[in-house]
C-alpha positions as a LaTeX table, in Angstrom:
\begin{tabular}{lrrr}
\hline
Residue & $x$ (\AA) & $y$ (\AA) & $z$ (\AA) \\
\hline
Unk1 & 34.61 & $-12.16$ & $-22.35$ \\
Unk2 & 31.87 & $-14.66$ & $-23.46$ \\
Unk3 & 29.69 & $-16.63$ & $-20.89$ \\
Unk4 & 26.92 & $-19.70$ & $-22.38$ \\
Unk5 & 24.90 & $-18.89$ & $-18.92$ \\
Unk6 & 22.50 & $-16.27$ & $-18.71$ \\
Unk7 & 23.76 & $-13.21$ & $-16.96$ \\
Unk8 & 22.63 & $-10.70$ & $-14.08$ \\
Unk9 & 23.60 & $-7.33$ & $-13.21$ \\
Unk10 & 21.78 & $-6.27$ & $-10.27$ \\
Unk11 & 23.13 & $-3.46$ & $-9.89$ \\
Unk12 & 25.23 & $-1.35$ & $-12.83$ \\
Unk13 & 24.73 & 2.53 & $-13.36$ \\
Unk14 & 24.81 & 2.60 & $-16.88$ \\
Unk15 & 23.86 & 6.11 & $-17.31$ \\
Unk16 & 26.93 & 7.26 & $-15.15$ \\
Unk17 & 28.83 & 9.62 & $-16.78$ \\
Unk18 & 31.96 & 7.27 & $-17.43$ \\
Unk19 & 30.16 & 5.29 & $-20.40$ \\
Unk20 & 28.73 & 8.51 & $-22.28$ \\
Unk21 & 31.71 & 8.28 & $-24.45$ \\
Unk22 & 31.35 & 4.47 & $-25.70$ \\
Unk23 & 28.10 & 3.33 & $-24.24$ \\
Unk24 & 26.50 & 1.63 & $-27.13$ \\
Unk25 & 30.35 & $-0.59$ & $-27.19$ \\
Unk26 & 29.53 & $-1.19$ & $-23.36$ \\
Unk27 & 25.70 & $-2.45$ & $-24.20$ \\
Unk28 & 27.23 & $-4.32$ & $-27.32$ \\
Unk29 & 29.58 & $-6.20$ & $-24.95$ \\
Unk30 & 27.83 & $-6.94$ & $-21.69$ \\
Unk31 & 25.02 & $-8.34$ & $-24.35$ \\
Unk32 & 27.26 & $-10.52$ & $-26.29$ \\
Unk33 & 28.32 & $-11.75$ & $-22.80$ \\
Unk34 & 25.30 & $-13.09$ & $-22.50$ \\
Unk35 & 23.38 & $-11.17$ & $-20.01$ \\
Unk36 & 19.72 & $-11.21$ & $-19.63$ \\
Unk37 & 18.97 & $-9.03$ & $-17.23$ \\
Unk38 & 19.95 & $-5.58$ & $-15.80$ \\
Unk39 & 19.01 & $-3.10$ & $-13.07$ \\
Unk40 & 20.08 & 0.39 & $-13.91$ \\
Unk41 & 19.87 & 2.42 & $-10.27$ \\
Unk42 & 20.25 & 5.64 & $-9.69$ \\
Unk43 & 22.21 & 7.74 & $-6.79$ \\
Unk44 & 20.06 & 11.76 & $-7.34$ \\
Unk45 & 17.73 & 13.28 & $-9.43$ \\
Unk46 & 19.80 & 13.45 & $-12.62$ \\
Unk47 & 21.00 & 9.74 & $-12.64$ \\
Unk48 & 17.09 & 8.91 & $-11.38$ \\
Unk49 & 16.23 & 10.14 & $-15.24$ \\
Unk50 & 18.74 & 8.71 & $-17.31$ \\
Unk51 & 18.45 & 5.17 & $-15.50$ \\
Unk52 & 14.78 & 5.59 & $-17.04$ \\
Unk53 & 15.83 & 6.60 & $-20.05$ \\
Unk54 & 17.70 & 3.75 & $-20.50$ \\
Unk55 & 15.16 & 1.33 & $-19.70$ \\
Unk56 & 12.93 & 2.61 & $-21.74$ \\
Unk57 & 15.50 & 2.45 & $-24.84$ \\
Unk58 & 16.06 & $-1.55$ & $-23.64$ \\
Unk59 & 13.34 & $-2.68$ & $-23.04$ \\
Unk60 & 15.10 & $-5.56$ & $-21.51$ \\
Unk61 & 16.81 & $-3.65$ & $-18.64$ \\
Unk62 & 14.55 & $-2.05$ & $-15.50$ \\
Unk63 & 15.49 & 1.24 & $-13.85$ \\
Unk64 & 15.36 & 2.37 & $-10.32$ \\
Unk65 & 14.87 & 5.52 & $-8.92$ \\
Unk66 & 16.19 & 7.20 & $-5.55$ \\
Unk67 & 18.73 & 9.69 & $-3.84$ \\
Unk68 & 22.15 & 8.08 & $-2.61$ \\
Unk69 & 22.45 & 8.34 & 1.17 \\
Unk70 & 25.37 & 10.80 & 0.09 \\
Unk71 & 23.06 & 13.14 & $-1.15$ \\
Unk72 & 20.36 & 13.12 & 1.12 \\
Unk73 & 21.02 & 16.98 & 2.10 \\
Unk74 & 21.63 & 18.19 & $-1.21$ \\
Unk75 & 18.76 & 16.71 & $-2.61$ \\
Unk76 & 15.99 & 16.46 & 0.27 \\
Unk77 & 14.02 & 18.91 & $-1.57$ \\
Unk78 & 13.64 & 17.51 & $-4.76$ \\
Unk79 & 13.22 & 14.27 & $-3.27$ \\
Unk80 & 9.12 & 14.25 & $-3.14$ \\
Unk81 & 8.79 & 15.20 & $-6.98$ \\
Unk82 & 11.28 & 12.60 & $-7.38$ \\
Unk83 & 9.77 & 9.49 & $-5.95$ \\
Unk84 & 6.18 & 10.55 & $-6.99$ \\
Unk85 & 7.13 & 9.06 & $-10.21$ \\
Unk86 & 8.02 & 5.72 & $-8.93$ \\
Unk87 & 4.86 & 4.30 & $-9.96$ \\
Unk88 & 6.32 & 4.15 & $-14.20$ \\
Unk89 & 6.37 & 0.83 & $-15.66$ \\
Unk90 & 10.13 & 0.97 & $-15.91$ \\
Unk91 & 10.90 & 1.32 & $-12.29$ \\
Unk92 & 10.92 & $-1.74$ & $-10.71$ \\
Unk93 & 12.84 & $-0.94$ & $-7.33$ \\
Unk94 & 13.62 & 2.48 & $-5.15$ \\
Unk95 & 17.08 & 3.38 & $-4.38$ \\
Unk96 & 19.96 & 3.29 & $-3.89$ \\
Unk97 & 19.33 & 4.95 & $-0.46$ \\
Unk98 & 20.77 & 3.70 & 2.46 \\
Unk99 & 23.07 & 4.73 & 5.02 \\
Unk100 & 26.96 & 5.52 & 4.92 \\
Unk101 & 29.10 & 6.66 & 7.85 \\
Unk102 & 32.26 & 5.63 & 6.00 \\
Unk103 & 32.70 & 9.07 & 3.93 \\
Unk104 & 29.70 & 10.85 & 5.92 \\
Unk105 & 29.30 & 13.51 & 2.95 \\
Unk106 & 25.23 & 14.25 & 4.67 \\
Unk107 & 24.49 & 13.93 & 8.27 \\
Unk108 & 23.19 & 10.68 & 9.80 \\
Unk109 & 20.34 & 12.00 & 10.89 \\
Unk110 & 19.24 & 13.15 & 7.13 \\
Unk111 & 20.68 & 9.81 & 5.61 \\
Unk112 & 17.71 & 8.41 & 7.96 \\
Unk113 & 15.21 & 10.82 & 7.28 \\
Unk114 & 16.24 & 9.87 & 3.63 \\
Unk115 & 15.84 & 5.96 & 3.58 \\
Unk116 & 12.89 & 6.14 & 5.97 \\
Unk117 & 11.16 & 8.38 & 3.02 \\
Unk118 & 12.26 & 5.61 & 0.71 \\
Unk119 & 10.68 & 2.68 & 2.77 \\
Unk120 & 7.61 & 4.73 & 2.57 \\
Unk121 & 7.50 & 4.49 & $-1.33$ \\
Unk122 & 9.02 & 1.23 & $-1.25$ \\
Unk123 & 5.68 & $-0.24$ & 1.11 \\
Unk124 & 3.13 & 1.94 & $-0.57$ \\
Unk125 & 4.42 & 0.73 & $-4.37$ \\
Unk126 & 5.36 & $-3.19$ & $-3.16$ \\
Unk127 & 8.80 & $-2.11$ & $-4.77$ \\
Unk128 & 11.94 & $-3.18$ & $-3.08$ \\
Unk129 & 14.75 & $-0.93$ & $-1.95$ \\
Unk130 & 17.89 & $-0.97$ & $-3.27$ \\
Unk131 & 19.97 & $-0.95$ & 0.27 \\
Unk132 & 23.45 & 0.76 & 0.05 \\
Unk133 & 25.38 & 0.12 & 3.43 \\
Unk134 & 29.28 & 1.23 & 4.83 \\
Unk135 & 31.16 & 1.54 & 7.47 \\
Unk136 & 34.50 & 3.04 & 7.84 \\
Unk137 & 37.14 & 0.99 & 8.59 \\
Unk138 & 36.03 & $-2.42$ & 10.07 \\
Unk139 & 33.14 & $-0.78$ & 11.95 \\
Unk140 & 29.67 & $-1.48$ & 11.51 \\
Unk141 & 27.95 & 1.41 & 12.68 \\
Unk142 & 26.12 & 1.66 & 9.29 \\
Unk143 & 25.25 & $-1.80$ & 9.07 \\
Unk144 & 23.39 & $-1.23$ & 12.53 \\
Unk145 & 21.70 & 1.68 & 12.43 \\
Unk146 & 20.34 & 0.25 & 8.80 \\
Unk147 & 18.85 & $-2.79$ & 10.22 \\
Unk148 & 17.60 & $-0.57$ & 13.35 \\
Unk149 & 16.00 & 1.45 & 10.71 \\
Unk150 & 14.43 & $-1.34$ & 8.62 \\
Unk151 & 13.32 & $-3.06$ & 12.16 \\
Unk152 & 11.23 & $-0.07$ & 13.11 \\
Unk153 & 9.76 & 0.54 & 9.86 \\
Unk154 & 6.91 & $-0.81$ & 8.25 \\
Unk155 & 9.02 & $-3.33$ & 6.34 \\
Unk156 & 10.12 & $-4.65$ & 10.36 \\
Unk157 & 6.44 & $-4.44$ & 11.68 \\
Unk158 & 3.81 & $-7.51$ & 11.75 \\
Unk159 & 2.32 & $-7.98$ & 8.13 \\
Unk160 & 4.57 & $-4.51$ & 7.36 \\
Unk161 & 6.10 & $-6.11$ & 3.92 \\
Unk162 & 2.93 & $-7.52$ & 3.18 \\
Unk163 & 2.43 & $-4.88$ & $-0.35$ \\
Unk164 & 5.54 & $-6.89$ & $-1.47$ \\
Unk165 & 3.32 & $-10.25$ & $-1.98$ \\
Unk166 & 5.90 & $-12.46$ & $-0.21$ \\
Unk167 & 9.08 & $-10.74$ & $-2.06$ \\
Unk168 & 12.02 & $-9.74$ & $-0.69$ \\
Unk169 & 11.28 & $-6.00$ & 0.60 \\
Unk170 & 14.89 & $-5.17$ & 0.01 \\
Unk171 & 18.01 & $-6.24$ & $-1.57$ \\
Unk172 & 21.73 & $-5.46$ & 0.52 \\
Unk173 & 23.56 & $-4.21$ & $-2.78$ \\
Unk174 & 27.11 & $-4.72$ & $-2.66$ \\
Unk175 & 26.94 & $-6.48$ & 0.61 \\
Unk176 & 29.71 & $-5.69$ & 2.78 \\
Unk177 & 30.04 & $-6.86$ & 6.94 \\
Unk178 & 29.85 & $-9.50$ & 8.69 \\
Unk179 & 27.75 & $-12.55$ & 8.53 \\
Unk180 & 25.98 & $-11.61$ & 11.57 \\
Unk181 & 24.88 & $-8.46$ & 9.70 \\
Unk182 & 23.85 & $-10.72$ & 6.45 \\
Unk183 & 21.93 & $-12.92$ & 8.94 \\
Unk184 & 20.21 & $-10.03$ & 10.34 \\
Unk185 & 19.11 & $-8.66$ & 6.62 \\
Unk186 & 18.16 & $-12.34$ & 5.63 \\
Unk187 & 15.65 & $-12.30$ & 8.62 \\
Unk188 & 14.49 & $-9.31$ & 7.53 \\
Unk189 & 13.50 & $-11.15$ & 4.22 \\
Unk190 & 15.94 & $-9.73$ & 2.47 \\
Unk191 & 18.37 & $-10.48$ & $-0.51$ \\
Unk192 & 22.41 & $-10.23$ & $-0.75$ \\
Unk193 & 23.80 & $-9.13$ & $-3.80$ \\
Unk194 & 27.66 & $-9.40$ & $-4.26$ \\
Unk195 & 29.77 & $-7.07$ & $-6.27$ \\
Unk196 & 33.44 & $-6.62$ & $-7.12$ \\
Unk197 & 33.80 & $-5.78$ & $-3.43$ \\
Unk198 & 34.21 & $-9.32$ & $-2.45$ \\
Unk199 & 37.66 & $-9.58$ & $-4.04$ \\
Unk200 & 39.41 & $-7.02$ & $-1.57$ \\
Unk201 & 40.92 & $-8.56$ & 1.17 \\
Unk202 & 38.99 & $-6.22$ & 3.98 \\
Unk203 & 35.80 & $-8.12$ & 2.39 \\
Unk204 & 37.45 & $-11.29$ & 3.60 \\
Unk205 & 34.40 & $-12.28$ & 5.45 \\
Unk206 & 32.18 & $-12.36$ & 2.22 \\
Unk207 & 33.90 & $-15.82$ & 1.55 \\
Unk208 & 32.22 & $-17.26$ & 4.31 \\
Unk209 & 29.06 & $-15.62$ & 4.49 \\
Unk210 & 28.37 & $-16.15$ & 0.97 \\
Unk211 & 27.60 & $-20.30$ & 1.78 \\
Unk212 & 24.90 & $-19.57$ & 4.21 \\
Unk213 & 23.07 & $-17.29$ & 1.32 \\
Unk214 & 20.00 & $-19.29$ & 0.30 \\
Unk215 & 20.11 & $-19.84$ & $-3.91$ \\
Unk216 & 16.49 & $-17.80$ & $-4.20$ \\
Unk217 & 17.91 & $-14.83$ & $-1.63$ \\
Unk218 & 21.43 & $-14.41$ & $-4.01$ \\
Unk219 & 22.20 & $-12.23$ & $-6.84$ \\
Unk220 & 25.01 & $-10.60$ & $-8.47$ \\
Unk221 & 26.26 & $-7.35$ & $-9.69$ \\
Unk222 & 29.02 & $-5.32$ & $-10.40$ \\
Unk223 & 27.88 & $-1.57$ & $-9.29$ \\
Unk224 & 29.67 & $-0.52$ & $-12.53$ \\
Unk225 & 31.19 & 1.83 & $-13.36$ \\
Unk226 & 32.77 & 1.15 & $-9.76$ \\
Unk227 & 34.25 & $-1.64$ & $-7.98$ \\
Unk228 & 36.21 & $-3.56$ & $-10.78$ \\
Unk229 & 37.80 & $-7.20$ & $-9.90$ \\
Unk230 & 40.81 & $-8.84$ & $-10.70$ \\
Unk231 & 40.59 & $-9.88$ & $-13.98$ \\
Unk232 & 38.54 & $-7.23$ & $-15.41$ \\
Unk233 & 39.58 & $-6.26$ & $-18.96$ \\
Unk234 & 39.78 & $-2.86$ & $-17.73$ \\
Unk235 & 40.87 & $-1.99$ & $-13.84$ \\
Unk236 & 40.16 & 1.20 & $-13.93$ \\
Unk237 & 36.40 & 0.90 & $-14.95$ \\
Unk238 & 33.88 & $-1.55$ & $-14.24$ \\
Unk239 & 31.34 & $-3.00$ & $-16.68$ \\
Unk240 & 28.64 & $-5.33$ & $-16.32$ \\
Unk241 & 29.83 & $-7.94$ & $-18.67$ \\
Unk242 & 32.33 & $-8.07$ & $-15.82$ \\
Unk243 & 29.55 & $-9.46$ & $-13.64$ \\
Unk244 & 30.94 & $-13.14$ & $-15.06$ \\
Unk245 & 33.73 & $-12.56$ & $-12.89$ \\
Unk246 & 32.03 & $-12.45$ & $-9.52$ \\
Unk247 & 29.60 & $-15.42$ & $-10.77$ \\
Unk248 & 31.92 & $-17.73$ & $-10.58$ \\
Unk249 & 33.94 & $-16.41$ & $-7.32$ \\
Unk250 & 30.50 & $-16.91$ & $-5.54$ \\
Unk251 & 30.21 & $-20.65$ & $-7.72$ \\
Unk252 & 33.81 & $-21.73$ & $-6.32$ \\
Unk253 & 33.00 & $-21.00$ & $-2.57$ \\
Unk254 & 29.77 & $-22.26$ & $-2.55$ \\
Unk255 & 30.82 & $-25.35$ & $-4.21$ \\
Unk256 & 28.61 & $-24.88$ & $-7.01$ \\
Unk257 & 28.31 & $-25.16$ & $-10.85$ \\
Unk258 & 28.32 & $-21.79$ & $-12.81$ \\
Unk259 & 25.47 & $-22.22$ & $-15.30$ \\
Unk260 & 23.29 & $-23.76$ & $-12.49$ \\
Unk261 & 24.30 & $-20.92$ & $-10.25$ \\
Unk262 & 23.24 & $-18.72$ & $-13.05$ \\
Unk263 & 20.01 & $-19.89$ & $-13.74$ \\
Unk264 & 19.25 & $-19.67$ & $-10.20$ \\
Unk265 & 20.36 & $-15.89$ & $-10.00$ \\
Unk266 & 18.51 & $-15.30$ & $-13.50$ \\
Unk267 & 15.37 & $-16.72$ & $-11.85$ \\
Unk268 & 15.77 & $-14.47$ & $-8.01$ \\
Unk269 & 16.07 & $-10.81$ & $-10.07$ \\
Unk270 & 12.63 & $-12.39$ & $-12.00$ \\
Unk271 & 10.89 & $-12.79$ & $-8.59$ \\
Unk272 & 12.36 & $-9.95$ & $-6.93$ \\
Unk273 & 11.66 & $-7.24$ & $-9.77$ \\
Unk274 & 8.07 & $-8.50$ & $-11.43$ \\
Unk275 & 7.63 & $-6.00$ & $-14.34$ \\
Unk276 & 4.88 & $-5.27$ & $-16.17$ \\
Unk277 & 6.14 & $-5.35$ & $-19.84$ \\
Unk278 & 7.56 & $-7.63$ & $-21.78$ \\
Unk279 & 11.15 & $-8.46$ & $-22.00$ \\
Unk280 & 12.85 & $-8.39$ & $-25.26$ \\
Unk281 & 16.21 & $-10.79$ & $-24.96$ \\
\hline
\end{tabular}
């Protein structure tokens, strides 16, 4: 798979374990698929380091750093040392955090205490949060108490984003809901990203959310090594040369031209992740 545009991966957890084996072939082929640029995120303390790691090695990728709203029990004590280090040159957004009711491996009330400790880092640093959000089923419990969260945080409050400079203070990865939920976040100020999720059929209302998206609030991803589309070389694992895929899914419904759709991603991830070194491509 070979793409002339420029390609973004908002979202791909390269240092999962699923790509120690052949991870250098991975890097080899999401490069020659011309992609550009690449945030590596992290879900605990362990994945926190290797997403750094990584950045560090390519130069051209960024890393984030956070604990998974699955974790947020397991992990609440490290989770202090863990953010302290937020301020490195190769972090360029916190997370994922978020909150999750669909497999409800913490309780809600420490997934909270867990993103609200992220927005605190995220408004002190100017950083934005990397937002993970589900429901079971076609609920949307999570997808309310997230935005109720963001509301009463700094981020919702009068001048509250202002450390972010007029950037989004948060990006909904892998966007999943309804459009009155991606409404909501886009009030907020903040940006959709759209994974392989949108291809399943109980996404059905990404299709029609995904027009009202503004160009410079849109990016893509593929959350590998998770969430692989039809189409993918491989079904069973997702890679972020994959991320072609979804680009021109969102191109067709929007009515829009892949390599100007690409450009236009290429240039969001630039204003939503300002680094601080200089990328190698």
């Amino acid at each position: 798979m070979s793409s002339q545009f420029p390609l973004t991966d908002a979202h791909g957890h390269l240092q999962a374990d699923r790509f120690d084996a052949d991870r250098v072939e991975v890097i080899a082929r999401l490069r020659s698929a011309g992609m550009t640029r690449l945030l590596v995120p992290s879900w605990d303390v362990a994945s926190s380091h290797g997403a750094v790691e990584i950045a560090r090695e390519h130069v051209w990728m960024d890393a984030a750093i956070g604990i998974h709203p699955h974790h947020a029990s397991a992990a609440a004590s490290h989770r202090a040392a863990l953010l302290a280090r937020a301020t490195e040159p190769e972090i360029v957004a916190i997370g994922e955090t978020g909150i999750d009711t669909k497999r409800n491996y913490a309780p809600l009330a420490d997934q909270i205490a867990n993103l609200e400790a992220h927005i605190d880092v995220a408004v002190q640093l100017g950083k934005p949060l990397i937002l993970h959000c589900r429901s079971a089923g076609e609920g949307d419990d999570a997808q309310r108490q997230l935005m109720k969260t963001l509301r009463e945080s700094p981020i919702g409050a009068p001048g509250g984003a202002a450390a972010f400079e007029g950037r989004a203070p948060f990006i909904l990865h892998s966007a999943s809901g309804s459009q009155g939920y991606i409404e909501e976040g886009l009030a907020l100020g903040g940006m959709i990203s759209v994974s392989g999720l949108a291809f399943r059929p109980e996404e059905r209302a990404t299709a029609e959310w995904i027009r009202i998206v503004p160009a410079h609030r849109l990016l893509t991803e593929t959350d590998a090594p998770w969430l692989s589309m039809p189409g993918a070389p491989d079904p069973s694992r997702n890679e972020p040369a994959n991320v072609a895929l979804t680009l021109a899914w969102i191109a067709a419904r929007r009515g829009e031209g892949v390599g100007e759709l690409a450009a236009a991603i290429s240039a969001t991830y630039d204003r939503a992740f300002p680094r601080h070194r200089p990328r190698s491509v």
